[in-house]
VOLUMNU-971817 format. One record per residue (C-alpha): residue in three letters; x, y, z. Coordinates in nm, 2 decimals. Each point is the difference from the previous one (the first is absolute). Example, Ala and Ser with C-alpha at 12.3 -4.5 7.8 and 13.67 -1.06 7.14 Angstrom:
<pts>
+-----+--------+--------+--------+
: res :     c1 :     c2 :     c3 :
+-----+--------+--------+--------+
: ALA :   1.23 :  -0.45 :   0.78 :
: SER :   0.14 :   0.34 :  -0.07 :
+-----+--------+--------+--------+
</pts>
This chain:
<pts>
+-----+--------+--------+--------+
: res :     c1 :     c2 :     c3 :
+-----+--------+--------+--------+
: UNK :  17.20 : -13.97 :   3.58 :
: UNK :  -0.31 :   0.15 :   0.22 :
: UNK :  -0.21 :  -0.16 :   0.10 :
: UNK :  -0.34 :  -0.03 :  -0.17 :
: UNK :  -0.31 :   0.08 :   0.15 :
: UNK :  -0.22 :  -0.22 :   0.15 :
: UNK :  -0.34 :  -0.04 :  -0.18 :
: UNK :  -0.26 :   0.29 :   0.14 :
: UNK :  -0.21 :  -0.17 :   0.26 :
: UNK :  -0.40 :  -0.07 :  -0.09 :
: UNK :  -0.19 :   0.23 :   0.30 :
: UNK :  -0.18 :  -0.31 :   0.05 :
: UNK :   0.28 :  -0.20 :   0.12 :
: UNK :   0.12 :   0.30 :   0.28 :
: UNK :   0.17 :  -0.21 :   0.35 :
: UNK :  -0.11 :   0.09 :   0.27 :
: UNK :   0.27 :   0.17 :   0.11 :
: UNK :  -0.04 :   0.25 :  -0.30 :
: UNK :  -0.39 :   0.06 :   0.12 :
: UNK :   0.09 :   0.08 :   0.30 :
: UNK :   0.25 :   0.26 :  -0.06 :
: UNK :  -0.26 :   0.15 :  -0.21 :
: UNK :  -0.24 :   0.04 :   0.31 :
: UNK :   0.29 :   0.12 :   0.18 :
: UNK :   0.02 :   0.27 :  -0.27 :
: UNK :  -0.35 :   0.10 :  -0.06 :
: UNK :  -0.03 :  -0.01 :   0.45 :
: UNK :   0.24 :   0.26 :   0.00 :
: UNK :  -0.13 :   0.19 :  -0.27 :
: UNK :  -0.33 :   0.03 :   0.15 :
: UNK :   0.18 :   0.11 :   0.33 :
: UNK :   0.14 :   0.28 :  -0.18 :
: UNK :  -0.29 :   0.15 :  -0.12 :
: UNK :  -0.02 :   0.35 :   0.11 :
: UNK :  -0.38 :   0.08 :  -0.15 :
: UNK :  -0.30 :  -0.15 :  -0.10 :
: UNK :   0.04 :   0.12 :  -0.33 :
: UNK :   0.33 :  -0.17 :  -0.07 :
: UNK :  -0.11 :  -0.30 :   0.16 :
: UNK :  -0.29 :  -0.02 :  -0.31 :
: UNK :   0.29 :   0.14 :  -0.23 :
: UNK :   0.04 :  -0.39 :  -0.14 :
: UNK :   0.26 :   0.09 :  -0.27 :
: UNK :   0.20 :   0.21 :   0.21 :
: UNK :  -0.02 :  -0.30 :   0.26 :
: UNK :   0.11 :  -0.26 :  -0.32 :
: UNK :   0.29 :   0.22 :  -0.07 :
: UNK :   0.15 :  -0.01 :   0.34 :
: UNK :  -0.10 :  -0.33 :   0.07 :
: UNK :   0.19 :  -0.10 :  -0.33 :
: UNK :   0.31 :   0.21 :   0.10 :
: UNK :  -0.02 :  -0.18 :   0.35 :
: UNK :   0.00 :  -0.31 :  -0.15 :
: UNK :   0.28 :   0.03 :  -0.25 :
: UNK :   0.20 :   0.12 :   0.33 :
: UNK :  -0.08 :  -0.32 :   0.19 :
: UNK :   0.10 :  -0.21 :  -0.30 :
: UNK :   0.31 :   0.17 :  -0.02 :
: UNK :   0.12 :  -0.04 :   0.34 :
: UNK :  -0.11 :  -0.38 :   0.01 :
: UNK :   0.21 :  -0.05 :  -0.34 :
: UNK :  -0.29 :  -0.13 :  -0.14 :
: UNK :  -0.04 :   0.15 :  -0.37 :
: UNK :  -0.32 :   0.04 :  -0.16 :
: UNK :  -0.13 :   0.19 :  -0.29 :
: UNK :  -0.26 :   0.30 :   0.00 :
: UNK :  -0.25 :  -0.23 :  -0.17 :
: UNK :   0.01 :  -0.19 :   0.30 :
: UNK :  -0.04 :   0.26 :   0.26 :
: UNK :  -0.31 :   0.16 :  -0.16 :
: UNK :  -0.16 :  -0.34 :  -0.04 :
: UNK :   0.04 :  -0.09 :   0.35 :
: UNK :  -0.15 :   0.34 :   0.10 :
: UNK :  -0.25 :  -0.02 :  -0.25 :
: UNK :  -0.10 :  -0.34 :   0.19 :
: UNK :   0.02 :   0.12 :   0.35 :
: UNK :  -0.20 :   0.29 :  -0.09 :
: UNK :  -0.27 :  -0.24 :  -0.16 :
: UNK :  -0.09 :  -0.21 :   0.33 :
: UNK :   0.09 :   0.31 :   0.21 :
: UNK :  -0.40 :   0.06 :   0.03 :
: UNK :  -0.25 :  -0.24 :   0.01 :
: UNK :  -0.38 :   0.03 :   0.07 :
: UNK :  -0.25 :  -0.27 :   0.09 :
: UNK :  -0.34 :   0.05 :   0.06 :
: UNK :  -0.09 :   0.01 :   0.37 :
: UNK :  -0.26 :  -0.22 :   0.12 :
: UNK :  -0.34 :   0.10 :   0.08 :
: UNK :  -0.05 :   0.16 :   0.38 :
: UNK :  -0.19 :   0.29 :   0.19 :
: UNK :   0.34 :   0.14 :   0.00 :
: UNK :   0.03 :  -0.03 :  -0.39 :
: UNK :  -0.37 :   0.16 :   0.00 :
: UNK :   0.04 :   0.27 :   0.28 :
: UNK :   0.36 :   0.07 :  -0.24 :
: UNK :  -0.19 :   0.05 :  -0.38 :
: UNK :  -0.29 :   0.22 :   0.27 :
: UNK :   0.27 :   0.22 :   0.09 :
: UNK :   0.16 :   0.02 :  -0.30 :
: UNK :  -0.31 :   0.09 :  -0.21 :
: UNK :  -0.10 :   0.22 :   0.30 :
: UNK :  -0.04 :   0.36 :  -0.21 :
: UNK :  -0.23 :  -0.19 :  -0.28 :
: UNK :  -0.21 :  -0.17 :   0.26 :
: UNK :  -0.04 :   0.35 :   0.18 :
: UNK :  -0.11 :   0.10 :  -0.32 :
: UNK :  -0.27 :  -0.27 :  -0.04 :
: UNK :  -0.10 :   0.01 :   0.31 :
: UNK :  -0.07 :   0.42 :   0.00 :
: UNK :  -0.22 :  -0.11 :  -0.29 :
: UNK :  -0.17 :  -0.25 :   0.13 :
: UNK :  -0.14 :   0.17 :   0.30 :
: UNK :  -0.04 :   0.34 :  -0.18 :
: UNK :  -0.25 :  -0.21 :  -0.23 :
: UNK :  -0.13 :  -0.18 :   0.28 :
: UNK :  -0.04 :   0.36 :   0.23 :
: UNK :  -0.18 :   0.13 :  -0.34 :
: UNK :  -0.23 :  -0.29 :  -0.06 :
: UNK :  -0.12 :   0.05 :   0.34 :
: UNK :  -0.05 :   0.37 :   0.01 :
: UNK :  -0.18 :  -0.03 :  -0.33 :
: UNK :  -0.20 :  -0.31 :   0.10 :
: UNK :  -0.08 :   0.22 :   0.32 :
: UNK :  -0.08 :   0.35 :  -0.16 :
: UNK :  -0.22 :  -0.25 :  -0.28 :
: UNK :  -0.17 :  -0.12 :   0.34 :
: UNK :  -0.08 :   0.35 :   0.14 :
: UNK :  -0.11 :   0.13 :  -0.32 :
: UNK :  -0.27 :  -0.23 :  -0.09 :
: UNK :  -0.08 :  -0.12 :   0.32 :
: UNK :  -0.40 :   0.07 :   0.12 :
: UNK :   0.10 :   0.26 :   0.23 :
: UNK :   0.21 :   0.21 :  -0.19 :
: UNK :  -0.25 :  -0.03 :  -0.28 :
: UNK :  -0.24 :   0.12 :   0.24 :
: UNK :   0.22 :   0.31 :   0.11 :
: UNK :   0.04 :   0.02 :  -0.36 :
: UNK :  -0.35 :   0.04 :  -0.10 :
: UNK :  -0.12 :   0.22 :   0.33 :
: UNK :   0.25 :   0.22 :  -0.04 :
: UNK :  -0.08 :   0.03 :  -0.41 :
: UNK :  -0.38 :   0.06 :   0.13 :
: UNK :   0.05 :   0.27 :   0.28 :
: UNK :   0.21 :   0.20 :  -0.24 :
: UNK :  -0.28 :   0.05 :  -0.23 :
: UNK :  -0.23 :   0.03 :   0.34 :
: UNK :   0.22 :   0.28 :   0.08 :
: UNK :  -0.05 :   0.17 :  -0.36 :
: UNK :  -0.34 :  -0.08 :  -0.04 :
: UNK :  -0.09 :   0.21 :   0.35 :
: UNK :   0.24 :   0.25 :  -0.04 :
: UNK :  -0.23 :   0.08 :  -0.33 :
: UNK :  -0.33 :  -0.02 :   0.15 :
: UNK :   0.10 :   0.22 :   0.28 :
: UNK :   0.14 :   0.27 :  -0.24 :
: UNK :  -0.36 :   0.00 :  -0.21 :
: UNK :  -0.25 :  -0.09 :   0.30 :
: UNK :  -0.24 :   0.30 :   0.07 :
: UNK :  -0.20 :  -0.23 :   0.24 :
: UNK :   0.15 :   0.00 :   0.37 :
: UNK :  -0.16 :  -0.35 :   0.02 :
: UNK :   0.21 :  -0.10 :  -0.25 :
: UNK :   0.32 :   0.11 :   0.20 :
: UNK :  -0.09 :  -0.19 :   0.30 :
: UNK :  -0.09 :  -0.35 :  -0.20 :
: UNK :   0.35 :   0.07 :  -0.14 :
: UNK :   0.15 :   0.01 :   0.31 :
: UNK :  -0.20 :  -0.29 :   0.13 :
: UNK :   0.17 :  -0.23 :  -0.33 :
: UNK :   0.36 :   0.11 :   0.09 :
: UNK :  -0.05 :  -0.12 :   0.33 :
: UNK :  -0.13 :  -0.32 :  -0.14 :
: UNK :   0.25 :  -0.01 :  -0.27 :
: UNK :   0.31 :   0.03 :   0.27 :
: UNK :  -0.12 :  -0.26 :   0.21 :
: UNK :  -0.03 :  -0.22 :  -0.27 :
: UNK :   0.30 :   0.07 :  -0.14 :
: UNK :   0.19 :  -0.10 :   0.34 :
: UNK :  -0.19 :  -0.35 :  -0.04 :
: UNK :   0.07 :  -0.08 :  -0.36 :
: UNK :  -0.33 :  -0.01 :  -0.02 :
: UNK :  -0.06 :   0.08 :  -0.40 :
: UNK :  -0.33 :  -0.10 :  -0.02 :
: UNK :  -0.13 :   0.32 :   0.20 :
: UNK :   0.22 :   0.23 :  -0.20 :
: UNK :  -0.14 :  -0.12 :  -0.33 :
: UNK :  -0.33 :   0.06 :   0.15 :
: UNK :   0.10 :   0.35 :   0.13 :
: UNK :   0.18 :   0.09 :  -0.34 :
: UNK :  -0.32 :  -0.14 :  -0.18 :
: UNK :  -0.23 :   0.24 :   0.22 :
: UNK :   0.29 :   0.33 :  -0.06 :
: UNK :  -0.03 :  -0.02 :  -0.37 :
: UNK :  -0.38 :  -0.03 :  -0.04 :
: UNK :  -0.01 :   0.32 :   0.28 :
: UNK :   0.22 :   0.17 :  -0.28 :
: UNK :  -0.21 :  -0.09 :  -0.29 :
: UNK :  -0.28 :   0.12 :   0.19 :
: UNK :   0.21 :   0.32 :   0.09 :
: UNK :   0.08 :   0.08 :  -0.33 :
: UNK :  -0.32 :  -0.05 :  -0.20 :
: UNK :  -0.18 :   0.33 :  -0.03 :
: UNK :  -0.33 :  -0.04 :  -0.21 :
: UNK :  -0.39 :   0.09 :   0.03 :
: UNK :  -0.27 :  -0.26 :   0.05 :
: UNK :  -0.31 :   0.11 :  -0.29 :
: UNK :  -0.34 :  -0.12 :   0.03 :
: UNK :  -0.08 :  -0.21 :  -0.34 :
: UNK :  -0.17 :   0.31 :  -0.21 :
: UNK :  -0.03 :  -0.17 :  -0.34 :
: UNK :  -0.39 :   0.05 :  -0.11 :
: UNK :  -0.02 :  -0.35 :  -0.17 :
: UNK :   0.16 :  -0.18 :   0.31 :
: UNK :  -0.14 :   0.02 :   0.35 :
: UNK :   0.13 :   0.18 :   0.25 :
: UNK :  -0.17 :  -0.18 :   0.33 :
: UNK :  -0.15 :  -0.31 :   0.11 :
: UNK :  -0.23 :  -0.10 :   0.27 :
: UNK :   0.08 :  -0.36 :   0.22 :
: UNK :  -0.24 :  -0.21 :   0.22 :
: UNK :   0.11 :  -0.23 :   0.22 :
: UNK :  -0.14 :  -0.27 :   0.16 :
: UNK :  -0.21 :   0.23 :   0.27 :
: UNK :  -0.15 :   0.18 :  -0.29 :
: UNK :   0.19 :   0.33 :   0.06 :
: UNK :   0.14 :   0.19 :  -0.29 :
: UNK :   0.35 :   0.09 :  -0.03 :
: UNK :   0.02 :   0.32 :  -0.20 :
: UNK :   0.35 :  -0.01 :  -0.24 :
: UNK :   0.20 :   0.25 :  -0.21 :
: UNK :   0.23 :  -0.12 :  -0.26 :
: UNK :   0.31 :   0.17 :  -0.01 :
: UNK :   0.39 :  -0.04 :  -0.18 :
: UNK :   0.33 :   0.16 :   0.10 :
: UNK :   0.20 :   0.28 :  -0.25 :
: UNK :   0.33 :   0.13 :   0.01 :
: UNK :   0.13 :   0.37 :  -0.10 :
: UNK :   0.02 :  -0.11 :  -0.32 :
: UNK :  -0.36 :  -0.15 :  -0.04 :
: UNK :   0.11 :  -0.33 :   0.00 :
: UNK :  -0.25 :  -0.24 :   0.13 :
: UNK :   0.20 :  -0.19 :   0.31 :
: UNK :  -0.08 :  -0.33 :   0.15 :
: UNK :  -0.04 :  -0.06 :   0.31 :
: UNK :  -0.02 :  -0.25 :   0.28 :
: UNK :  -0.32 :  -0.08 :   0.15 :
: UNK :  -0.14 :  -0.18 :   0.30 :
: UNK :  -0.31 :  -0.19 :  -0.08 :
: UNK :  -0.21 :   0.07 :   0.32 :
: UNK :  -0.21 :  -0.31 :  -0.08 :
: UNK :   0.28 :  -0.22 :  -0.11 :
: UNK :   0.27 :   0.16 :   0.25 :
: UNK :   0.26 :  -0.09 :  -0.33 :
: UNK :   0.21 :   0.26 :  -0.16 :
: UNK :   0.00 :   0.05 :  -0.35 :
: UNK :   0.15 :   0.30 :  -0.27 :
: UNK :  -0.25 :   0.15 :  -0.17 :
: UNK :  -0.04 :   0.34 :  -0.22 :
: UNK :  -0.39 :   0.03 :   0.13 :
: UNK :  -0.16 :  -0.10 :   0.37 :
: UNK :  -0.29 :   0.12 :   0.15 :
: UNK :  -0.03 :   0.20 :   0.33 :
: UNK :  -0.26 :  -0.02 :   0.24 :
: UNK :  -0.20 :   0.33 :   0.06 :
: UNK :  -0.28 :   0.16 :   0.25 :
: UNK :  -0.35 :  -0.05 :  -0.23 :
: UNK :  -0.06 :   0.40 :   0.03 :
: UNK :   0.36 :   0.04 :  -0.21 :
: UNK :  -0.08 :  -0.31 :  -0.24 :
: UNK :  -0.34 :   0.21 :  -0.06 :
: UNK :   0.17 :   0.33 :  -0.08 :
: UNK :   0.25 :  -0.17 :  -0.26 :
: UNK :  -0.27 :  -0.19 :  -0.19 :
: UNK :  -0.23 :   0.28 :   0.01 :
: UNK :   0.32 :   0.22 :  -0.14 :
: UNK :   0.06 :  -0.25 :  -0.28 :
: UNK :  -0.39 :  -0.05 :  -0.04 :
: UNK :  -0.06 :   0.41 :  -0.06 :
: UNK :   0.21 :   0.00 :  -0.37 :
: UNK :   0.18 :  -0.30 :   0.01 :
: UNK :   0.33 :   0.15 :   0.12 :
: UNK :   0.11 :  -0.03 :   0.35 :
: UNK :   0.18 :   0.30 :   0.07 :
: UNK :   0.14 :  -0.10 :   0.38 :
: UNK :   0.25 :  -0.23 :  -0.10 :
: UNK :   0.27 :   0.00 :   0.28 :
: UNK :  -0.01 :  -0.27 :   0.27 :
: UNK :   0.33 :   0.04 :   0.17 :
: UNK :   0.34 :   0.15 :  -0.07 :
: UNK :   0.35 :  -0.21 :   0.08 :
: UNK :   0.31 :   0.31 :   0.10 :
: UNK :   0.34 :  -0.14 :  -0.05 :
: UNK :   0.16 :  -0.05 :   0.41 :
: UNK :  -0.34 :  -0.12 :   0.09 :
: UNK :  -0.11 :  -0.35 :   0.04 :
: UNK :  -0.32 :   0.01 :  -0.05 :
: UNK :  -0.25 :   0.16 :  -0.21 :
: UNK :  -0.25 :   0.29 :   0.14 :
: UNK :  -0.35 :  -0.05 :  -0.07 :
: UNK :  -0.13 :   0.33 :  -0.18 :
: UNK :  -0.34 :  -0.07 :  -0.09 :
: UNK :  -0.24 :   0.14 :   0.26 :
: UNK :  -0.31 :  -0.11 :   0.17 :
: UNK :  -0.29 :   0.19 :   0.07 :
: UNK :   0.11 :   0.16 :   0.27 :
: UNK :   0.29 :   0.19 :  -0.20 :
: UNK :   0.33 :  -0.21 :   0.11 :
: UNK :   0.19 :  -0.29 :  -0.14 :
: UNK :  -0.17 :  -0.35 :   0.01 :
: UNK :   0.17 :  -0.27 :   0.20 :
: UNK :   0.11 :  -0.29 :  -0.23 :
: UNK :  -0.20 :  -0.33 :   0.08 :
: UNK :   0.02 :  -0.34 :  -0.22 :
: UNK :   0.15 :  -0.03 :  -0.29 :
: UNK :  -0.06 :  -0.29 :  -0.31 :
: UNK :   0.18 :  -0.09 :  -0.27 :
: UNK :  -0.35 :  -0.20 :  -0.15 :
: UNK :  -0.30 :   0.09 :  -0.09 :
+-----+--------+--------+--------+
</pts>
């Protein structure tokens, strides 16, 4: 009768003899890896560890079933790796560091590209808005209008004085300009556009001739000498009455009017009234005439000795 069998063995209750031939096995195994690929190739390594096995079994006599085998396999694979947490250490630190070494690059690119643009806008911000380059800011905004404004004046001037008082403010203007100093190019700006005002205005300077206003006025002072006074008002081309600003001779103030009176030699203030006194009508009207290039106006009335009266104080009150 054969004999029966003995009862499969539980892979809990392996000898030690048993375990060891397994490590045997799987020792050689892993020496006869040819390639890292078959060495991760875990079914592959089962199958031949299994075949090993039954071959070791079989030459000890020792008779075991397949159950058996691929339990005990199954159990030395299971505590074949084993992981526990290293303890804390610069080592352990300096290890994760390296590990995380591309993502860190990363941050740290970032960081110091926002840092490096931070600065450089905190720095530009700076320069901006800082007094001096608000200063270089507004000079240069003023002597490019300086530049326009003379460029202008010198293409419409008729008066060579003119020209060299131009020249005289673009010396000024450069200097200033070179010491920020804004202050003097407001103030030469100021002066270049009034000059061009005056430059542009062409108009005639009547003597009042309405016959139910008068036309002339006489002014005693404190010494009892008479002033002898022609009121006059500015037209355009067009006829458009024109104001004008005045120097107040007694007041020295400056004020825009549309009528002043000019001062006059008594023998001319005698020839106008007695012109307005023959009919009513004052037939010599025109005091002075204002070209366009010149600055000033030309005095046309004459005196008695046939040329133009020199102008002398003017009011703006009577």
């Amino acid at each position: 009768m054969p004999d029966t069998p003995p009862p499969a063995k539980k892979t809990s209750s392996l000898s030690l003899a048993e375990m060891m031939r397994i490590m045997d096995v799987a020792t050689e195994m892993r020496n006869q890896r040819e390639t890292v690929e078959k060495e991760f190739a875990v079914d592959e390594t089962k199958r031949l560890l299994r075949e090993k096995l039954l071959q070791t079994t079989a030459i000890t006599g020792e008779r075991v079933t397949d159950a058996e085998v691929d339990a005990a396999i199954e159990a030395y694979f299971s505590t074949l790796y084993t992981y526990h947490e290293p303890k804390g250490s610069l080592s352990l630190m300096l290890a994760h560091l390296y590990v995380r070494r591309g993502h860190l690059a990363i941050v740290a690119v970032l960081a110091v590209t926002l840092l490096v643009t931070g600065w450089l806008t905190m720095r530009i911000a700076t320069t901006k808005f800082s007094r001096t380059a608000r200063s270089i800011r507004k000079a240069t905004r003023i002597e490019s209008s300086i530049r326009s404004n003379l460029m202008r004046a010198r293409a419409i001037s008729k008066d060579s004085d003119v020209t060299e008082e131009l020249d005289r403010w673009e010396d000024q203007s450069k200097v200033a300009r070179e010491q920020l100093d804004t202050e003097t190019l407001e103030k030469v700006n100021n002066r270049l556009m009034e000059l061009l005002t005056q430059l542009s205005d062409a108009y005639e300077v009547r003597i009042l001739a309405d016959p139910d206003q008068r036309s002339g006025f006489t002014r005693y002072f404190k010494d009892e000498i008479p002033a002898y006074y022609l009121i006059v008002y500015a037209k355009n081309e067009k006829g458009e009455i024109i104001r004008r600003t005045i120097e107040n001779a007694e007041t020295h103030q400056s004020l825009t009017v549309d009528r002043w009176a000019e001062q006059v030699p008594k023998d001319v203030y005698d020839r106008i009234a007695d012109d307005k006194k023959s009919d009513g009508i004052l037939n010599e009207t025109l005091f002075a005439i204002k070209e366009p290039g010149k600055r000033d106006e030309e005095i046309r009335l004459k005196g008695s000795d046939e040329k133009p009266i020199s102008r002398m104080a003017e009011l703006t009150t009577w």
